[in-house]
C-alpha positions, 0 to 999 in steps of 0.5 A: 438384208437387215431389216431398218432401225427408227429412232422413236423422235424420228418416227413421231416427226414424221408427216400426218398427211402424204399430200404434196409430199414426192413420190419417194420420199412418200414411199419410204415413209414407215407405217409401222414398227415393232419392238425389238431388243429396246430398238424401233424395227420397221415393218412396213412402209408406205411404198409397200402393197401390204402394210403389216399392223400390230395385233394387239392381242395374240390371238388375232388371225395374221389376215386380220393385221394386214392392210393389203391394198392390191385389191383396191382398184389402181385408180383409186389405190393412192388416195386410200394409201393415203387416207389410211395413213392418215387414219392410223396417225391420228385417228378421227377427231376426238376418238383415239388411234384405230387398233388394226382391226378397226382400221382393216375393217374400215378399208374393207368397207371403203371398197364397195364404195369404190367398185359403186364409183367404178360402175359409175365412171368416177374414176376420182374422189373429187368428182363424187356428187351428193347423186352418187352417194345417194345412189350408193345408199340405196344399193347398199340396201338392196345388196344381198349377201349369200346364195339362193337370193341371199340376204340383205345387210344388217343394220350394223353392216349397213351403218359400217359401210356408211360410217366408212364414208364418212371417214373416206371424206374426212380424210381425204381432205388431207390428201391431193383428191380430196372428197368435196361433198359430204356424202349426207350433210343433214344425216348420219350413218347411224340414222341411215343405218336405221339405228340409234346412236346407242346401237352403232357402239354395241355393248354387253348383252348380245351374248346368248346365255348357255342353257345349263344342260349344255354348259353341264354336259361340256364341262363333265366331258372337258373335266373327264378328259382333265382327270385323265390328261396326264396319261394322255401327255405320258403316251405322247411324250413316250412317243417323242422318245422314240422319234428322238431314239430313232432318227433316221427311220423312214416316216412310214416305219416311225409311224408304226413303231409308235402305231405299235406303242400306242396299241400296247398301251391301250390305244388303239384307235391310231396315230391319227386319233391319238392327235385328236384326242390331244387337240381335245385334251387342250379344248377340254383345259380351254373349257375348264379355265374359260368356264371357272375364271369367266376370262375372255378369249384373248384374256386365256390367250395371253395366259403363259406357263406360271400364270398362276399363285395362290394367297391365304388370308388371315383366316386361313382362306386359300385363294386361287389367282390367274394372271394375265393381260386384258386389252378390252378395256385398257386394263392390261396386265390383269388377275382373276379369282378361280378355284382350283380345279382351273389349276388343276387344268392350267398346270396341265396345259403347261405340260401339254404346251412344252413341245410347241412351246420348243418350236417357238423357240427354236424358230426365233434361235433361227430368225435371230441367226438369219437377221436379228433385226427380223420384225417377225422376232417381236412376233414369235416372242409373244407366243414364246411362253404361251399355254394355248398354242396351235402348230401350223405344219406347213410352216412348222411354226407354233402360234396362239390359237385364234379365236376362230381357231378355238370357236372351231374347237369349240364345236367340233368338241360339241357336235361329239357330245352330241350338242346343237347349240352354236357354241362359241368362246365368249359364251362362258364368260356370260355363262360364269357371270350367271352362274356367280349371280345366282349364287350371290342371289342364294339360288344355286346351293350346290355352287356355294363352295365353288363360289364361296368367295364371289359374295357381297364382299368382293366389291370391297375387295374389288375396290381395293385391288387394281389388279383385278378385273373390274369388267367383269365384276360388273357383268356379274352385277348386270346377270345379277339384275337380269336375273332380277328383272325375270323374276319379278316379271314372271311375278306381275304376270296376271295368271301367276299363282304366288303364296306367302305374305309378300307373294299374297301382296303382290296378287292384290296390287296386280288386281289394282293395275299398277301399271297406270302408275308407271309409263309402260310394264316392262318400266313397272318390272324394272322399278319393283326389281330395282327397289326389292332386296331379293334372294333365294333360300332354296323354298322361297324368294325372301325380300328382307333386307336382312338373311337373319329370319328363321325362315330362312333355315330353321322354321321353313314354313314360316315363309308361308305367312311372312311378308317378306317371303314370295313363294311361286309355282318353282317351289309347289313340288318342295311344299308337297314334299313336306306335306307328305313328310308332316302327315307321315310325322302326324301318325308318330304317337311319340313326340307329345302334344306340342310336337303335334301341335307344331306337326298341324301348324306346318302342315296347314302353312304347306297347304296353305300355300299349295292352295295359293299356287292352285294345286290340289292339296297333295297332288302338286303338278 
């Protein structure tokens, strides 16, 4: 049978409530729809027990696109049909359209509000009193999740739970049993939730930042396997060809023949194996790309074969693109600046993606002979070109890896390399925001190449360009007063030792309690960080306006007295190095009177400022 056909005018005239409407035109009400081939093909309808809701990035999981309402007690199983087709028609007043994981996420919390009612004989909305929600409230309180006595709701569990309240009684309102008491007429979910109203919309800056030594040894062995994929893809691929050679062999006689090829090639761990190390080469490239374009997970699973370009400026400077899409914040079909080496690893997934990328089009050649109107053609389309696929074997179909999915991998590749730390997608994109702000604060020299283009500059290039990512640009800013406001708050630290002139000025305001001019320390930490220019030179933390002070590079030492040069314990070990290196220079009898007058200066400068730090000259901890 082929699926039904609505026009857009039809779809959009249709009813924004279900009350009073009968049982079967009610029923045939359409909730969803895809497009296909420039028509409206129907998805789902109200009648349905499953109503199937688009995703709107590709690697969502397919559970989480569905409202399935056959777990909802059948007392109150109309009324939440209708609440949630009311909710995903127009949304709550002055918000927009839920996407389908709010929506979902909104039904799941509306549940246990349901079974509390059960408990209490309430077998209708309308006969809710303020004492059943009260009691509801502090149940939720008490409610543990997890084995062994469990663990109580978070703050943001809670508020959830009480803001899908309000929504049940919003919307009921617009249905034949309406809620007819507000749940809390002189309260908020975000106050009986115990937060405030910038804690119930949760922004950047949860994300735990990678410690180096694990984001280093993740990326030497993602890169490793890079450097050495394509041998990887030629076995694989001369594998393929002897299953195509050989048809009709038994399963058990394929298996050794390739068993047997791959040990002649040097693998000899097995065919089992030899597909773990591809899941891992395609980890590895995620690693790579996701570390070197700072691109979100859903942002690399929208990324499809020729995803990339490059552009050279008028001084010869050639720049690496990423295109793709971005739905966090509206931006849509959207480009990254990455360096090569994240080429190097997509033109890889490129080829890794071939033959997963053959069933999705071989599944929709199928669909589309079956019934060309099949919903699930939308679906498989936009998976069709995509570079980081996974195969579900029992359906021997391809689709985009979902981010739990990849968290898993994510892992799994971890706990190989003998790494603990709980390692999840959006990790390196904090991590890249890191990394670009310390190079923009000149404290990672040996990045300068790699970030050579992510400097001042690229807010003007960000200003003009629209097709650039601008989220991410302003994380970069966010790490980049982060990083700031650490600094500065070591600095104000009574028991911090701190040398050169502006470091020396920093000792004697400390003594002055400066923290009486401000409300409280960490308000002092953030106006100092906010009104000080501060960037690293690699032998000290200078606060000009400017980076045109020999300081910087030719007469190192000179920060020892400048006041605009903080230097603290992190550089004692290069201060002692020069000391040793001077008083080797102090014994040379060939560089003349002024080459040793200068030798003293910058070595009394180095001793001057190991004493300011309270090391013993010549023994710097």
């Amino acid at each position: 049978m082929m699926h039904a056909v609505i026009s857009r005018q039809a779809f959009l005239q249709q009813p924004a409530h279900t009350r009073d409407l009968e049982p079967v035109v009610r029923d045939a009400l359409v909730v969803s729809t895809v497009m296909l081939d420039g028509q409206h093909v129907v998805r789902s309808r109200y009648g349905d027990s499953t109503w199937m809701l688009a995703a709107s990035a590709s690697n969502g999981q397919r559970s989480r696109s569905s409202l399935r309402f056959d777990n909802i007690h059948s007392a109150f199983r109309r009324v939440c049909k209708d609440v949630m087709y009311r909710y995903l028609r127009r949304g709550r007043d002055g918000a927009a359209r839920p996407v389908a994981s709010t929506a979902i996420r909104m039904l799941e919390c509306i549940r246990p509000f349901i079974v509390h009612l059960l408990a209490l004989g309430i077998a209708r909305l309308s006969e809710v009193t303020v004492l059943a929600c009260s009691t509801y409230i502090q149940a939720c309180r008490e409610h543990r999740v997890g084995t062994g006595g469990g663990t109580s709701l978070t703050p943001g569990g809670l508020f959830l739970r009480f803001k899908a309240l309000e929504l049940l009684h919003e919307f009921s309102q617009h249905t034949d049993d309406p809620m007819r008491v507000h749940p809390w007429s002189e309260a908020s979910a975000t106050r009986l939730a115990g937060l405030t109203e910038a804690e119930s919309f949760p922004r950047s800056g949860k994300t735990p930042l990678m410690p180096d030594a694990v984001f280093s040894t993740l990326f030497r062995g993602a890169w490793f396997l890079v450097e050495n994929g394509q041998s990887l893809l030629d076995l694989r691929d001369a594998l393929a060809d002897i299953e195509r050679a050989n048809p009709s062999l038994p399963v058990a006689t394929l298996a050794s023949r390739k068993t047997k090829y791959l040990r002649s090639a040097g693998f000899a761990e097995g065919l089992e194996a030899f597909g773990a190390a591809l899941v891992e080469l395609r980890t590895g490239c995620y690693i790579v790309v996701a570390s070197l374009s700072g691109c979100r997970n859903h942002e690399l699973a929208f990324v499809q074969s020729g995803c990339w370009s490059k552009t050279i400026d008028t001084d010869d400077n050639t720049f690496w693109w990423l295109h793709s899409q971005s739905t966090k914040t509206g931006a849509g079909h959207t480009r990254w600046m990455i360096p090569q080496a994240a080429v190097v690893a997509l033109k890889l997934m490129e080829r890794w993606a071939l033959p997963l990328q053959g069933l999705v089009a071989k599944e929709l050649a199928e669909r589309r002979a079956r019934d060309p109107r099949d919903p699930e053609i939308a679906e498989a389309e936009r998976h069709a070109n995509a570079l980081f696929l996974g195969e579900a074997k029992s359906q021997a179909i391809a689709r985009t890896l979902s981010s739990q999915g990849m968290n898993c991998q994510l892992r799994r590749f971890a706990a190989k390399r003998g790494i603990e730390w709980d390692l999840t997608s959006h990790q390196f994109r904090r991590k890249f925001a890191n990394y670009v702000a310390h190079s923009r604060f000149g404290d990672l020299r040996y990045l300068k190449g790699h970030f050579k283009h992510w400097s001042a500059d690229m807010t003007l290039l960000y200003a003009l360009n629209d097709h650039l990512e601008v989220d991410l640009f302003l994380e970069i800013d966010t790490e980049l007063d982060t990083i700031k406001d650490n600094l500065v708050t070591r600095w104000l630290r009574p028991d911090e030792c701190l040398a050169g002139g502006y470091g020396d000025g920093l000792v004697r305001w400390r003594q002055n309690r400066p923290v009486t001019l401000f409300r409280d320390h960490a308000h002092m930490v953030r106006s100092v960080a906010a009104s000080t220019p501060i960037r690293s030179n690699g032998h000290a933390w200078c606060t000009a306006d400017d980076s045109l002070c020999v300081g910087n590079d030719l007469e190192k030492t000179r920060c020892a007295t400048c006041t605009n040069a903080v230097i603290d314990s992190s550089h004692a070990t290069i201060y002692q190095g020069l000391c040793d290196h001077l008083d080797e220079v102090l014994a040379c009898r060939d560089i003349g009177e002024a080459g040793l007058s200068r030798v003293r200066r910058d070595l009394d400068r180095c001793k001057s400022v190991l004493a300011g730090l309270g090391h013993t000259v010549g023994t710097a901890q």
